[in-house]
C-alpha positions as CSV (number, residue, x, y, z in Angstrom):
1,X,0.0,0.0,0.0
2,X,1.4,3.6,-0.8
3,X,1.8,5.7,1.7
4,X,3.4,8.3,0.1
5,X,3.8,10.0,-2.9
6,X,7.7,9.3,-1.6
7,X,7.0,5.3,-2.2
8,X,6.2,6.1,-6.0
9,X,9.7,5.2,-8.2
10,X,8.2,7.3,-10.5
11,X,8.7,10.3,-8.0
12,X,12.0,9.1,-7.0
13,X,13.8,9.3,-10.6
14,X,12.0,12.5,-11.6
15,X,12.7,14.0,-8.4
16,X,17.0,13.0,-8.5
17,X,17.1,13.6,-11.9
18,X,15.5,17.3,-11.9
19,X,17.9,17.6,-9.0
20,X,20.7,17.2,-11.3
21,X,19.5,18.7,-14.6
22,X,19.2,22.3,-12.5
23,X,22.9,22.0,-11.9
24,X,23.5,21.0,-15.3
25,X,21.9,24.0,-16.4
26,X,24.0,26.4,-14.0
27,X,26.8,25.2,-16.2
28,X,25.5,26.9,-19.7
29,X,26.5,29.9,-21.1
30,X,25.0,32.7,-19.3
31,X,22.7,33.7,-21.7
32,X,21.2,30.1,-22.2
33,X,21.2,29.9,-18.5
34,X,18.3,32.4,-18.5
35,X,16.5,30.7,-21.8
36,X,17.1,27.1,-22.2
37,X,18.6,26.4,-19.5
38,X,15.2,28.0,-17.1
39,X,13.0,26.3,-19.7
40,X,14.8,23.0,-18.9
41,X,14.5,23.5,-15.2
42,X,10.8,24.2,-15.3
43,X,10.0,21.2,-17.4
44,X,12.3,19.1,-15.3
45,X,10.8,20.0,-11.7
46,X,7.5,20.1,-12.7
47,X,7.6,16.1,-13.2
48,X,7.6,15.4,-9.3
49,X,5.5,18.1,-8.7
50,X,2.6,17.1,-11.0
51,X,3.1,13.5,-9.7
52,X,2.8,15.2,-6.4
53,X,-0.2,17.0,-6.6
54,X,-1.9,14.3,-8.5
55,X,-1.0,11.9,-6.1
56,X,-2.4,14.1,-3.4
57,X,-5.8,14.1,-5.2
58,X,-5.9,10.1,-5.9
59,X,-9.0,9.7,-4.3
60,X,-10.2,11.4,-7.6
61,X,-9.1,9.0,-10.1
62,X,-9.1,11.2,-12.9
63,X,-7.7,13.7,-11.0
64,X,-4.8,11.6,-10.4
65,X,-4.1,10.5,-14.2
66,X,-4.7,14.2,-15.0
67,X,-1.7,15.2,-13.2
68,X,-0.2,12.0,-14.6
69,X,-0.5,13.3,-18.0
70,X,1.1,16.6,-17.6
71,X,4.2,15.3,-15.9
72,X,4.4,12.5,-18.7
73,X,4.4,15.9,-21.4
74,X,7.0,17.6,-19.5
75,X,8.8,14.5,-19.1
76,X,8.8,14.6,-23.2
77,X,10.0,18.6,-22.7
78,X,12.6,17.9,-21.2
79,X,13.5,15.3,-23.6
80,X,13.3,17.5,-26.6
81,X,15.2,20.0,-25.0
82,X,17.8,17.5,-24.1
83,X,18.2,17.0,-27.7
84,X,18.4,20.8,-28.4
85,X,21.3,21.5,-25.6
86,X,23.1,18.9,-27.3
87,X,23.1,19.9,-31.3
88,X,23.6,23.5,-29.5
89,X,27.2,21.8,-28.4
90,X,26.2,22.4,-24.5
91,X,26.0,18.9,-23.7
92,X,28.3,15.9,-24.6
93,X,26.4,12.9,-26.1
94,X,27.5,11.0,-23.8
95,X,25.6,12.8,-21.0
96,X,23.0,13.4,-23.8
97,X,22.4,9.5,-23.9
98,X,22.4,8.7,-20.4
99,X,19.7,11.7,-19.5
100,X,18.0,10.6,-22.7
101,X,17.3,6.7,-21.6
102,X,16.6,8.1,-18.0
103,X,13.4,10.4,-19.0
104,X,12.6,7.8,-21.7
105,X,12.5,5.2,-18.7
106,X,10.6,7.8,-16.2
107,X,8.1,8.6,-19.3
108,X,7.5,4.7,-20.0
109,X,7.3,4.4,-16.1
110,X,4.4,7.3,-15.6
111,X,2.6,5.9,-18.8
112,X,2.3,2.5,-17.0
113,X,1.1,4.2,-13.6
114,X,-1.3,5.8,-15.6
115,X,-2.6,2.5,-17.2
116,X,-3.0,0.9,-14.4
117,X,-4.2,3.2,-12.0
118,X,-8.2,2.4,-11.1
């Protein structure tokens, strides 16, 4: 039985990885710090907070997968702005990769919760 939203994985990965993303970010140029790099950081933190506040309305069902839905889109933000920072020659594609196949696991992971929720 959940107890938490803290016992949801899905809120776990999206919650480390926005974690490191923001100090990712603080690493840009200066000017991209302010554009992408705050654009990135919204999309990234408002994962765990959508699962959050969805999770604090599961009573409501579809409140719940509402909230679901919206951290699943900014999960794909964050994913297309990943792939931006990179061709912009911000981020290695090494690091591209790895942050690519975590959000791509976290989205896959959020689509199931939202699948099987009842």
């Amino acid at each position: 039985m959940l107890k938490s939203y803290k016992d949801l994985e899905v809120y776990k990965i999206s919650y480390k990885t926005a974690l490191s993303l923001h100090q990712m970010t603080l690493e840009f140029p200066k000017h991209e710090q302010y554009e992408l790099g705050s654009q990135m950081r919204r999309a990234a933190t408002s994962i765990p907070l959508n699962i959050v506040e969805g999770f604090g309305r599961r009573s409501s069902s579809t409140d719940f997968k509402n909230f679901l839905r919206i951290a699943l889109g900014s999960c794909n933000e964050v994913m297309v702005l990943l792939e931006m920072i990179k061709d912009l020659g911000y981020l290695e594609n090494k690091v591209f990769q790895e942050l690519n196949e975590t959000y791509d696991h976290l989205a896959r992971q959020i689509y199931r919760l939202l699948e099987s929720w009842k």
